[in-house]
Every structure is written in structure tokens, then in C-alpha cells.
C-alpha positions, 0 to 999 in steps of 0.5 A: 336794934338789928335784933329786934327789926329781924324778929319784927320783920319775921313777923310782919310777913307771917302776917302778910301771909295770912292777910293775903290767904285772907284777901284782908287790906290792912293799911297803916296810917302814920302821922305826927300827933294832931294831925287828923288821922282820928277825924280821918276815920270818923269821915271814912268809916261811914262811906265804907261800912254798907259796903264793906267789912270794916275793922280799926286797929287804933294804936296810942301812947296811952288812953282809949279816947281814940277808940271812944271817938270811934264807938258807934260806927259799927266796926270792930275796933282793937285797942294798942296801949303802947305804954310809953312805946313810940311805935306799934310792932308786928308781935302787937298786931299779931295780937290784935288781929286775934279777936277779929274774924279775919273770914270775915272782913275787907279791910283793916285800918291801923291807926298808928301811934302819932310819930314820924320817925319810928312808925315809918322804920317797923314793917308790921305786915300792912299792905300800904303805909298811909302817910298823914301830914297836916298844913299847920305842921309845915311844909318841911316835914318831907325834907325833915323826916324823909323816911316815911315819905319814901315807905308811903304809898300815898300821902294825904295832905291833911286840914287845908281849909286853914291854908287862907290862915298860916305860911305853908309853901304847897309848892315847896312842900309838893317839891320835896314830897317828889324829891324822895319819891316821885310816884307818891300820889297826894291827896288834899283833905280838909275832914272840916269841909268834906275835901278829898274824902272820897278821893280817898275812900276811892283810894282803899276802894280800889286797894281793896278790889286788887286784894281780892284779885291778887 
């Protein structure tokens, strides 16, 4: 396990490396299954493609049906299949990033395979790690799965228009996301209801202006 985190790392800054020669964002979305980072995308990609170049790099298990979900919203989307894998890794990215023109982009979306757990362990070269926690899930992921909470730049606290309808203590929840990491900005979002969505694209608008400048 050593082993393979070493030559994942290794990597993953070679790809760092390259992003930053390339002034390129990549930020990598990390949620359990479920909870919207599909329907995230399909609410952010139309606030960014007029202004920026835009590229999704969507990872899953198996299937392309989260890509399909994508098609028609004019950025140029690379497809991971796992196969079984719980995570995706730097030498897959590195292999995704080949067919796009790098010269050519702002910004690259990762969407993660739907886990807590090992996607938050392997650095695979993004600049941000985008955590994504839905209400329905409960408020005791943080407390539950507290690695990603402490990797995260930001955490969008996703499908809250169906707060009226279940138990979840936001202000358990918001204590144990500052428990591990104090300075985590967190974003309400309902992609239902338009919330927090341009809260967020105001988020990577502003990631992408410090690329550019570093």
C-alpha cells in the first residue's frame, strides 16, 4: 500500500507540474454515491462554458451514464471506468488529461468515483479536493469519515430543499465539519432549486483567476 501511495504521489505532482505550466484548474469532486455531484455539474457547466474552457474528467465504477448526462453541454468529457476500483489514481489521470488540448482550457472537473474513504487518501495532481455531502446522508459523515473533511478546500452541503422532510442537525453537522478543519468554507446547495449554485461557480471563478496569476 506504501508502494503504490509513493508512485501515486510521484505522479500526481508531475501532473501538478504540468497544470501549473499550463495555468490549467483541476479540482476533484469527492462524494458518496447519490449525492449530486452529476446534477452539480449539469447546474455548473452552463454558468462557465461562455466564459471559460471547460473539460470533466468523470470517473465511475462501471457504465458511461454520467457522461451521457453530460453530452450537450459543449465541454470535452474523458471517461474512467474503474472497473471494480473504488478510487481514481494519477497514472488514470494522467491518461485522461491525453486527449485534451491543455493549451487550451481553464479548467478541469474531476468527477470522482461515489466513495468517502479512498478517494480523499490518493492526491491525483488536482489543485482542490471539492467535498460533496447530501442532507439525506446524515449529519455524522464528518464525524464518520473524517479524512476527507480535513483534505477538502470546500464542502458543498448538497440537496437541502429536503431538509423540511428528514432529521438532519445542521448545527451538529456544521460543528463537526469545524472540528476537523476550521477554515472549510461550506456552501448550502439545493441543484433542485438553484441554491448555492452561483455561490459556487463564484468559488472556481475565483480558483481559476488565482491559476492564472500564480
Amino acid at each position: 500500500m506504501q508502494s503504490l501511495l509513493q508512485a501515486n504521489a510521484e505522479k500526481a505532482a508531475e501532473i501538478k507540474d504540468i497544470l501549473k505550466t499550463k495555468k490549467v484548474l483541476m479540482v476533484n469532486l469527492i462524494s458518496s454515491p447519490g449525492a449530486g455531484k452529476t446534477s452539480l455539474l449539469e447546474k455548473t457547466l452552463p454558468k462557465l462554458v461562455d466564459k471559460y474552457n471547460v473539460a470533466v474528467i468523470e470517473g465511475d465504477v462501471e457504465t458511461d451514464l454520467d457522461g451521457k448526462r453530460l453530452d450537450g453541454y459543449g465541454v470535452p468529457i474523458s471517461l474512467i471506468n474503474t472497473n471494480g476500483a473504488c478510487h481514481l489514481e494519477s497514472i488514470s489521470i494522467e491518461k485522461a488529461l491525453s486527449v485534451f488540448d491543455l493549451d487550451k482550457l481553464d479548467l478541469i472537473i474531476i468527477e470522482n468515483v461515489g466513495n468517502l474513504v479512498c478517494p480523499a487518501e490518493f492526491d491525483i495532481g488536482e489543485d482542490y479536493k471539492v467535498a460533496v455531502v447530501s442532507t439525506p446522508e446524515g449529519a455524522d459523515k464528518p464525524a464518520k469519515y473524517p479524512l476527507l473533511f480535513q483534505e477538502a478546500s470546500l464542502l458543498i452541503n448538497n440537496k437541502i430543499d429536503l431538509l423540511p422532510y428528514i432529521n438532519f442537525d445542521k448545527e451538529f453537522f456544521t460543528n463537526e465539519v469545524k472540528k476537523l478543519n476550521g477554515n472549510l468554507p461550506i456552501i448550502p446547495t439545493s441543484c433542485k432549486n438553484d441554491i448555492g449554485i452561483d455561490e459556487w461557480v463564484s468559488w472556481l471563478e475565483q480558483k481559476i483567476k488565482m491559476k492564472k496569476t500564480d
